[in-house]
N, C-alpha and C positions, 0 to 999 in steps of 0.2 A: 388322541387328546381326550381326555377325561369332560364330560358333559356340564356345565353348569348348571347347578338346584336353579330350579326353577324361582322356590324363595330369593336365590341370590341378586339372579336378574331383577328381580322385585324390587329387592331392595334398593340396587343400584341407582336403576328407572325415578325410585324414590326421590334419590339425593341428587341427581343432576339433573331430571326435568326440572323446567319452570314453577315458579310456586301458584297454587291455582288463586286464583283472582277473588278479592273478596266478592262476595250477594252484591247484587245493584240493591237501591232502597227502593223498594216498589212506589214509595207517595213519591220519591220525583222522578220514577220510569213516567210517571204517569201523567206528571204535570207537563213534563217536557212529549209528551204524548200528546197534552189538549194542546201545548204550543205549535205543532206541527204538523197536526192533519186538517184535512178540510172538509168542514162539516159540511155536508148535502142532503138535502129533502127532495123527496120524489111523493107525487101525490098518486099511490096508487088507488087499486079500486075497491080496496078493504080497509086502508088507512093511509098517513101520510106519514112516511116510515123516514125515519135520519138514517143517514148513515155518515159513517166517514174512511176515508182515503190518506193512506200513509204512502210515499215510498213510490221508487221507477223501476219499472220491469215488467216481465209477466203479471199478470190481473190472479189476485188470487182473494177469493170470498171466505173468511172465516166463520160459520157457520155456529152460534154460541149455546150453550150449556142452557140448562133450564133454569136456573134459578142465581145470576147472581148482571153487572150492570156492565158495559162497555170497560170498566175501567182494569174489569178483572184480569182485561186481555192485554192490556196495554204494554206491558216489558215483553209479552212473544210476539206483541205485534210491532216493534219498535226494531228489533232483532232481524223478525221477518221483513222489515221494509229495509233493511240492505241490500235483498235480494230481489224483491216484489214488489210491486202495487197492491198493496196490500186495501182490501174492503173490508168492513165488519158493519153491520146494519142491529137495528133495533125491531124486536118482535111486537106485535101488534098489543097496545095495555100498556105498554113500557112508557109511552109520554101520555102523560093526562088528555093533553091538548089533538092525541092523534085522528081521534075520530075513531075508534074500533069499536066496531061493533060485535063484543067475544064471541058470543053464545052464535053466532053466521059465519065463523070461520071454521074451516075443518084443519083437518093436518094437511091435506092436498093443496090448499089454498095458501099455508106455508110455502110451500114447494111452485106454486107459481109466483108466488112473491119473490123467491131465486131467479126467477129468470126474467121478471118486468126487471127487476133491478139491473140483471144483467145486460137489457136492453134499453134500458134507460141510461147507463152510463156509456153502448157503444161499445161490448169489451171482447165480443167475439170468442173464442175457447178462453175462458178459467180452469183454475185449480181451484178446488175445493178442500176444506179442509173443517171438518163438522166434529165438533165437541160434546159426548155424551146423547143430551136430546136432539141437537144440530147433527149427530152421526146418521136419525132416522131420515132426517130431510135431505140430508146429501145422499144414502142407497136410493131412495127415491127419485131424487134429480138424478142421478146414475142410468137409474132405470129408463127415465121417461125419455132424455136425449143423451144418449152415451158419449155420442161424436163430438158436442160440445164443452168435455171435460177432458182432457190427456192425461190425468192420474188425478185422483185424491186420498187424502186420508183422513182417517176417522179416530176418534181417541174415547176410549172410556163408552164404546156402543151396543149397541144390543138392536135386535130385532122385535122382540116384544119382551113386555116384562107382566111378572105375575104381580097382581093385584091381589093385598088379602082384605077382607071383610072390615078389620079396625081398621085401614088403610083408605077402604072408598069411603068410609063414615068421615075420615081425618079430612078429606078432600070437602065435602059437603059441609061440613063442618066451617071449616077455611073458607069457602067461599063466600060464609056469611061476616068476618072479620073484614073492615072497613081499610083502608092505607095498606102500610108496607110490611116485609117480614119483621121486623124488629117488634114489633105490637105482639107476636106468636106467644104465647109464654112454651119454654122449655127449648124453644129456637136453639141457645147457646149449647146447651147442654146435650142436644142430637147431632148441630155441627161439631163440637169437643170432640164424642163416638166416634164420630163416622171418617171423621178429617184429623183434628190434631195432631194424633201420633206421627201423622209424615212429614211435620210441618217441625223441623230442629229450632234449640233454644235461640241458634244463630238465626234463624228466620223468623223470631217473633214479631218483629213488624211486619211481615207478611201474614202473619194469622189474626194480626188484631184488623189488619186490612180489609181482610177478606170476608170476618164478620161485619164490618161496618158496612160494604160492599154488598154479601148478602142480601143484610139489613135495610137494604134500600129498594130491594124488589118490590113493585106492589103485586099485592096480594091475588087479586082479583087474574090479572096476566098468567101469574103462574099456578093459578088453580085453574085457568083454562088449558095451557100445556098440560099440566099434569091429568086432567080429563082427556084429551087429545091421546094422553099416554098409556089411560087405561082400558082404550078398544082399537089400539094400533097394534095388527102383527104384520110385519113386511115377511115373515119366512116364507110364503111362498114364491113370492119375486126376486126372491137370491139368487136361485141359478143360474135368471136370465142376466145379470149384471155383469157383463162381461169386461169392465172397466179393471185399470190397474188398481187398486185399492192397499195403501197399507195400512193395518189394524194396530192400532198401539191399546197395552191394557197395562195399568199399574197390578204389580202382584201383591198390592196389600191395599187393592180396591176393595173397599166394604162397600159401596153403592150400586156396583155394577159387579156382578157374579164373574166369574173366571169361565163357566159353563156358556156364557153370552158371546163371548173371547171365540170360545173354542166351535161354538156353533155357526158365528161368522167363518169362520175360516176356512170349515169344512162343505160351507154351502156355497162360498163366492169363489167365480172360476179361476179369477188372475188375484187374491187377496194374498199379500204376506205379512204373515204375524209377528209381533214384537212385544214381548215382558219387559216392563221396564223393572230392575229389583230396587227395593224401597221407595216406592211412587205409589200413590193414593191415589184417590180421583183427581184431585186436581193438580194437575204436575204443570199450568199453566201459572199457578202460582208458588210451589213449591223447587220446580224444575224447569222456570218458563224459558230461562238462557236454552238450556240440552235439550226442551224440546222446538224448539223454534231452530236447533241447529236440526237434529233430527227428519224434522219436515221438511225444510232447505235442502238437504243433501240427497233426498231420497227424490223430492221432486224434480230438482235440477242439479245434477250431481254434477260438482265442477269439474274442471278439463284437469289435465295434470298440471298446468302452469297457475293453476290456482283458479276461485271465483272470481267473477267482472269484476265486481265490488271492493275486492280486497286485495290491498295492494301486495307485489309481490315482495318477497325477503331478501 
């Protein structure tokens, strides 16, 4: 019997799978997001930090990006809480009222903040699951107790990044700028560069989103991360991180190098890597349904009779 083209199958697959679903609207992932978690404050010993709690199952702590509000996360975390208990917390700056005191905290002080929190809700092993700047806090909490994490993964991370000269001026600069990003001039026009092109015409309410969202960071929070970022190298503590770790990196990240990708990989002992094709850095706004499946599946890969959650056919 003569082979079928491979195109033919394609095509076939085409016209008799299902038609794929339209975008969710991210402003009401996200309101029906504030309708359904529960907001919690823990007064730790650096600030009084929110968080909030979606979802029954495994404890799982989303670990968030450097520069943008809870809300960003809200359609993977809505996703993920079919499968999870899903946590996502607020970084020290983030609420006026917090009490932080920036310029006393380190990056290490992040990373015990992971685990008051974790001990303040009672949650015994988590999964971990850290975004970009959140990728350095989770090898870290890796590092420091292995046994309390059974895999995580990490998206868009790196182990140190180089800092150039107009770069640390940009940072010093910034920190004398009063409120939130939106105040930046040229803000729009470096997120455009760096992000738009993975964001399709179908997904424009996601990109006007995301700048409003942004736009909300105050200033001051994230010129402390980003100082945090400019004298962190975790490479030499990769080898010892013997955790499962899967690495996801968009192939048309302009934020984070491909070389970051590749240098994780080659130095963490159990890490497996994943290119997402056409994904930017932020595939939590662009790709949050695929990658919220992604994490789910790899963390807790369901049985053959299907996931808890979902009912069978």
């Amino acid at each position: 019997m003569p082979e079928t083209p491979t195109s033919d199958v394609r095509a076939e697959a085409a016209t008799t799978g299902p038609p794929c679903p339209p975008p969710a609207h991210f402003r009401v992932e996200a309101e029906a997001y504030d309708r359904r978690a529960e907001v919690g404050r823990w007064d730790g010993p650096r600030y009084r930090m929110t968080y909030r709690v979606l979802g029954q199952g495994p404890p799982l702590i989303l670990i968030p990006g450097i520069a943008s509000t809870y809300r960003g996360y809200t359609l993977t975390l809505n996703r993920l809480s079919e499968r999870f208990r899903t946590i996502l917390y607020d970084y020290p700056g983030e609420d006026p009222d917090d009490g932080a005191r920036l310029r006393q905290i380190g990056h290490e002080h992040l990373v015990d903040d992971v685990f008051g929190l974790i001990e303040h809700l009672n949650l015994g092993r988590v999964f971990l699951v850290g975004l970009s700047f959140g990728a350095t806090i989770t090898l870290r909490a890796l590092h420091r107790e292995p046994r309390r994490f059974p895999k995580a993964v990490v998206q868009g991370a790196f182990a140190h990044r180089r800092f150039t000269p107009a770069e640390r001026l940009a940072l010093i600069l910034g920190r004398l700028v009063p409120g939130t990003m939106s105040r930046l001039p040229l803000r729009k026009a470096v997120l455009s560069y760096n992000n738009k092109p993975e964001f399709p015409a179908i997904l424009a309410d996601r990109w006007l989103y995301y700048l409003d969202e942004n736009g909300r960071t105050p200033i001051a929070s994230l010129a402390h991360r980003v100082d945090l970022l400019s004298r962190l190298d975790l490479r030499p503590i990769l080898p010892a991180i013997a955790s499962e770790i899967l690495l996801l990196h968009g192939n048309e990240d302009r934020i984070v190098p491909r070389r970051s990708f590749e240098e994780l990989q080659g130095a963490l002992p159990k890490a497996q890597g994943l290119i997402m094709p056409q994904v930017g850095h932020q595939p939590h706004y662009t790709h949050a349904e695929a990658l919220a499946r992604v994490i789910a599946d790899w963390l807790l890969p369901c049985a053959p009779g299907g996931c808890p959650s979902t009912p069978n056919p």
